[in-house]
N, C-alpha and C positions, 0 to 999 in steps of 0.2 A: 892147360897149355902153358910152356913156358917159353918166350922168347930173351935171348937176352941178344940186345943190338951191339955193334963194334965189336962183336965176337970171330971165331974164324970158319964159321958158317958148317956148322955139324947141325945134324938135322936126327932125330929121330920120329917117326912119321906112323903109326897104324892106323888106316881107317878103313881098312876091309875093299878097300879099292887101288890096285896096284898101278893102275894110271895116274889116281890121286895121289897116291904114297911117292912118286916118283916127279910128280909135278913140283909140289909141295919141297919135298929136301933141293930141289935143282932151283927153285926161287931162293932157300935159306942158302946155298952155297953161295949164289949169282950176287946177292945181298948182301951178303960178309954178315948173317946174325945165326947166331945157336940157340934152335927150335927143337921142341920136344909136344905131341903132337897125339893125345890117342882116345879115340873115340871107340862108343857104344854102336856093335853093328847095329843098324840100319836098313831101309830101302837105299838105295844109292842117290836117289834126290836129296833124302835128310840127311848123308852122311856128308857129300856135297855143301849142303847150306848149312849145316853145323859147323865144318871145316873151315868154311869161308868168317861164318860170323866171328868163330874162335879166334883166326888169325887179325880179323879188324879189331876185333877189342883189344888182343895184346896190342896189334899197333898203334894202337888210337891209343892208347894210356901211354904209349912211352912218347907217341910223337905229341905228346897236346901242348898246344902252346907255341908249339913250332912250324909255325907258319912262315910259306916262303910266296914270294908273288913276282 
């Protein structure tokens, strides 16, 4: 996975689930970051929680440290 954040929110997205391919780029437009995105099919649970965990790590590396309260 590649995010890159203050980007102009391109998105390329396969995870074998077109509910999730379409969830997924409509967050990276809504966000302003360019996401690149593709996964090992799956059952749709693991491609689901693969999905998820992939985009928390990119985000959690680029936001660390940046804490707001």
């Amino acid at each position: 996975m590649r995010v890159s954040v203050g980007a102009n929110g391109n998105a390329s997205v396969t995870t074998g689930l077109p509910v999730l391919d379409h969830l997924v780029v409509v967050l990276a437009e809504h966000a302003g970051f360019d996401l690149e995105l593709e996964l090992a099919p799956e059952g749709a649970d693991a491609e689901v929680a693969a999905a998820g965990e992939a985009l928390g790590e990119a985000l959690g590396e680029l936001f660390q440290g940046d804490v707001r309260g």
